[in-house]
C-alpha positions in Angstrom: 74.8 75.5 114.2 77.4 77.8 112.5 79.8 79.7 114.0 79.1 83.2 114.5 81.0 85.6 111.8 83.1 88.0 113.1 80.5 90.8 111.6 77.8 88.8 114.0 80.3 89.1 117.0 80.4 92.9 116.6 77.0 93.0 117.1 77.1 90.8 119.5 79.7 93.2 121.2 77.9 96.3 120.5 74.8 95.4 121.9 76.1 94.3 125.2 78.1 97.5 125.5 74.7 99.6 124.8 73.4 97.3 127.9 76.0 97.8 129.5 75.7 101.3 129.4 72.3 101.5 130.4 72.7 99.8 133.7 70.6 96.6 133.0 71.3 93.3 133.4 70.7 90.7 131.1 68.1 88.9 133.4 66.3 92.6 133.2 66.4 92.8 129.6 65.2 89.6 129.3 62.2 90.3 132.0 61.5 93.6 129.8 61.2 91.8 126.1 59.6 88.7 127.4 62.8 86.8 126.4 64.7 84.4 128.4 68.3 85.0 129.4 69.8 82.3 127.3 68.8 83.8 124.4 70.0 87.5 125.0 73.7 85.4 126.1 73.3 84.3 122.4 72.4 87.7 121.1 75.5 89.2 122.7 77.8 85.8 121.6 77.3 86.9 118.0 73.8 84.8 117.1 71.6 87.3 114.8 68.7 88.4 116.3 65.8 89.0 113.3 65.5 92.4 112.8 62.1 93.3 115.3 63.7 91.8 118.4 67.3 94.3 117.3 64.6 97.2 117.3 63.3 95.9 120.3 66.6 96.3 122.2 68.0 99.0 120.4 64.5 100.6 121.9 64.8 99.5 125.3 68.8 100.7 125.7 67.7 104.4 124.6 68.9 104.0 120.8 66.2 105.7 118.6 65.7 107.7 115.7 69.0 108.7 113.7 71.2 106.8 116.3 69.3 103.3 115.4 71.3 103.5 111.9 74.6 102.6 112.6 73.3 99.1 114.3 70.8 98.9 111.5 73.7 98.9 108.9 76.0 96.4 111.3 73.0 93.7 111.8 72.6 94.2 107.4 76.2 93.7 107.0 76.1 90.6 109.6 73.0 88.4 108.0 75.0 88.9 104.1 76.1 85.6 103.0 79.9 85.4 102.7 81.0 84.1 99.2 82.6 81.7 100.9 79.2 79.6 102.0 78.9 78.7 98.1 82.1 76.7 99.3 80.3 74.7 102.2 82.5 77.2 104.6 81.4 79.5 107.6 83.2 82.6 108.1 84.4 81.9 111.7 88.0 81.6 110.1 90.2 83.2 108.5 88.1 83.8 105.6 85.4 85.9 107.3 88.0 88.3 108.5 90.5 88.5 105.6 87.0 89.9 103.8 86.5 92.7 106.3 90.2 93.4 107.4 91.4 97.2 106.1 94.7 95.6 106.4 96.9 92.5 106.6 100.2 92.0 107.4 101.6 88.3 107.6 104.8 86.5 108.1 105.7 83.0 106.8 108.2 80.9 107.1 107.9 77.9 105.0 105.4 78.7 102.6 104.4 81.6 100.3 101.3 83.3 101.4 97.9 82.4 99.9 97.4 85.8 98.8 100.2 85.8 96.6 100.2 82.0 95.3 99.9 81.3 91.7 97.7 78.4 91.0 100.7 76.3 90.1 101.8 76.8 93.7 98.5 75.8 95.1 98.0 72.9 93.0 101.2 71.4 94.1 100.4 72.7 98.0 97.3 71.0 97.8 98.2 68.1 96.3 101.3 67.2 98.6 99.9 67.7 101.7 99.2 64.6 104.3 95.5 65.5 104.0 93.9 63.4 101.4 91.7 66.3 99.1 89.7 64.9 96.3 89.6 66.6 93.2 87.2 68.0 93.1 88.2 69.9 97.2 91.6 70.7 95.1 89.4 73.0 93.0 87.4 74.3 95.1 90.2 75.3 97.4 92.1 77.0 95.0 88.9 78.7 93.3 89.0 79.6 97.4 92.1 81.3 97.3 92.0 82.9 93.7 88.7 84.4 94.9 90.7 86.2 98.1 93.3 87.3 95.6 90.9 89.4 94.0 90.4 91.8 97.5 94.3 93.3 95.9 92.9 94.7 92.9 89.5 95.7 94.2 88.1 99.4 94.3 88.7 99.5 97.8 92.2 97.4 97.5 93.3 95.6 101.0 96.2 96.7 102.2 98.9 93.5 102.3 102.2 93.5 103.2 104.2 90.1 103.2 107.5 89.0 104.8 109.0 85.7 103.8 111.7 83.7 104.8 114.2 82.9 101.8 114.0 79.2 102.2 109.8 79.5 101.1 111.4 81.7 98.0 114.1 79.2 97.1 111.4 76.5 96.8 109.2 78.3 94.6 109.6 78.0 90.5 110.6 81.0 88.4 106.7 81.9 87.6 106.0 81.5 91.0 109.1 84.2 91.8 108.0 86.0 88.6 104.1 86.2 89.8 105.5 87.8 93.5 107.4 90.6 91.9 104.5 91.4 89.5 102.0 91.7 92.7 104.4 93.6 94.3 104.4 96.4 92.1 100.3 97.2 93.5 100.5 100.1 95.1 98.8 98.5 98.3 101.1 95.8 98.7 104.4 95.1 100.4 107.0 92.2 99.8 109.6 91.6 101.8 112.2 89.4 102.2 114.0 88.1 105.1 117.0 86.5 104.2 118.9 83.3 106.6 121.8 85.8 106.9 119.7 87.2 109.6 120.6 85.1 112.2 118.0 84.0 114.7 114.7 85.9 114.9 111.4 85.4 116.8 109.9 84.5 113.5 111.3 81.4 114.0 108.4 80.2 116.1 106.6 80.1 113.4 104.0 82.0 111.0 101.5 84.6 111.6 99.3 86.9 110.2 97.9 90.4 111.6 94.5 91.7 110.5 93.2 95.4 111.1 89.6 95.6 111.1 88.4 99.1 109.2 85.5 99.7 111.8 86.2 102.5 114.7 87.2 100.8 117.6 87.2 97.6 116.5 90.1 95.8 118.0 93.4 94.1 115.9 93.2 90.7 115.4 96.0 88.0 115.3 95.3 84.8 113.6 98.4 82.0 113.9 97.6 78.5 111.9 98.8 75.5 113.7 99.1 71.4 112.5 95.7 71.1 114.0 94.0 73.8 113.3 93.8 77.6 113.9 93.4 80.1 116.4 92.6 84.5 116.3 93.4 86.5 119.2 92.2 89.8 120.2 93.7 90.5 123.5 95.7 93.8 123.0 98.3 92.7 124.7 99.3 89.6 122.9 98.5 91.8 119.2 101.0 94.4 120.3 103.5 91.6 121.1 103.1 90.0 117.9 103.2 93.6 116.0 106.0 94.7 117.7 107.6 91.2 116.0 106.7 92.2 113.0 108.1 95.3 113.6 111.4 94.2 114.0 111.4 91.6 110.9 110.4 94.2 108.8 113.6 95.8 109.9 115.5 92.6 109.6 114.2 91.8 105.7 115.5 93.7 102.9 113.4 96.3 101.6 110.7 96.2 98.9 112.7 97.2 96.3 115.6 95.5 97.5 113.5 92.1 97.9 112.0 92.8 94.4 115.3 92.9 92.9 116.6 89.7 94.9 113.4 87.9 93.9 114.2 88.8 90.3 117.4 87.8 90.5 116.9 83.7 92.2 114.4 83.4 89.4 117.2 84.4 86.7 119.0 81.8 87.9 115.8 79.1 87.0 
């Protein structure tokens, strides 16, 4: 079975807290709808419920009328089918949350980010890495990562702002350099660069990326790749540790216009 979304763990979330607030138990609830308690665990671990046993709790924790709506429009958002599945891809990872984040701010060290790759730069990312890709997964992962490009220039734009390490920039080729400055001239993105002049910074311990979700209350999320594999947090204080680093690299870097004009610049020189 698939991962539950992040828009199905909302629910999930929401429902409990409703429960929650109405004093009951999930042995009760369960008693009450003739469920069992495994399967209201599920519920509230992000599986869907169909849409008679939502109105069925929603009932039972005193949500009627006008108030059902909100819920209504959070389980419809939920059972949508991410783009992604045409890719054979849940929406457990980062994908699923890049497409609901408000915002995204991301550090990398070694590598531009994804959402400001040319294909070029994929291609050869994809193709040098110690994981054997067919062809044909070549394609599809870039066709993966053109496709999240397009959330820059949609009509409700994410907003994206990037720090990078100079060593990812001095690797890149001039359309590649060329390609970053044109992107950063968006009015919803941010490039900055952090030069080796620095000195030591936390950013050293490696890359990570941090995603505000545009629903009240929703918490921040921080999402750090590793060699084998990924991992997103959502306890506050960790996210406020790792925005507070962010913090303080934006502070290190050059500014926008000062890391446009760099960028220019090392691409003059290809």
């Amino acid at each position: 079975m698939a991962e539950p979304t992040y828009r199905m763990q909302r629910l999930g979330q929401a429902l409990q807290l409703l429960r929650e607030r109405a004093g009951m138990s999930q042995h009760q609830v369960a008693q009450r709808l003739h469920y069992n308690v495994p399967k209201i665990s599920r519920i509230e671990n992000g599986q869907l419920p169909d849409i008679h046993a939502l109105r069925a709790m929603l009932d039972l924790y005193g949500v009627i009328g006008d108030e059902e709506a909100p819920y209504i429009e959070m389980w419809e958002l939920a059972r949508e089918k991410g783009w992604w599945r045409a890719y054979a891809l849940d929406g457990y990872g980062y994908l699923g949350l890049e497409h609901d984040a408000a915002r995204v701010r991301e550090f990398q060290f070694g590598y531009i980010p994804g959402q400001l790759q040319t294909v070029r730069y994929m291609r050869a990312l994809f193709t040098g890495s110690a994981r054997q890709r067919s062809k044909k997964r070549i394609e599809d992962d870039v066709a993966i990562r053109v496709r999240r490009q397009q959330r820059l220039v949609a009509d409700n734009p994410l907003e994206y702002h990037a720090i990078i390490y100079e060593a990812a920039l001095r690797q890149a080729d001039r359309e590649q350099l060329l390609h970053l400055v044109e992107v950063g001239r968006l009015p919803n993105v941010t490039i900055q660069v952090l030069l080796e002049s620095a000195g030591l910074h936390e950013g050293q311990s490696g890359p990570f990326t941090l995603l505000d979700m545009p629903f009240a209350g929703d918490p921040q999320v921080l999402y750090i790749e590793y060699m084998g594999g990924s991992i997103h947090i959502e306890d506050s204080r960790q996210v406020k540790a790792a925005t507070l680093v962010f913090k303080h690299l934006s502070k290190l870097a050059l500014s926008h216009d000062e890391s446009a004009t760099w960028i220019e610049r090392l691409a003059a020189e290809r």
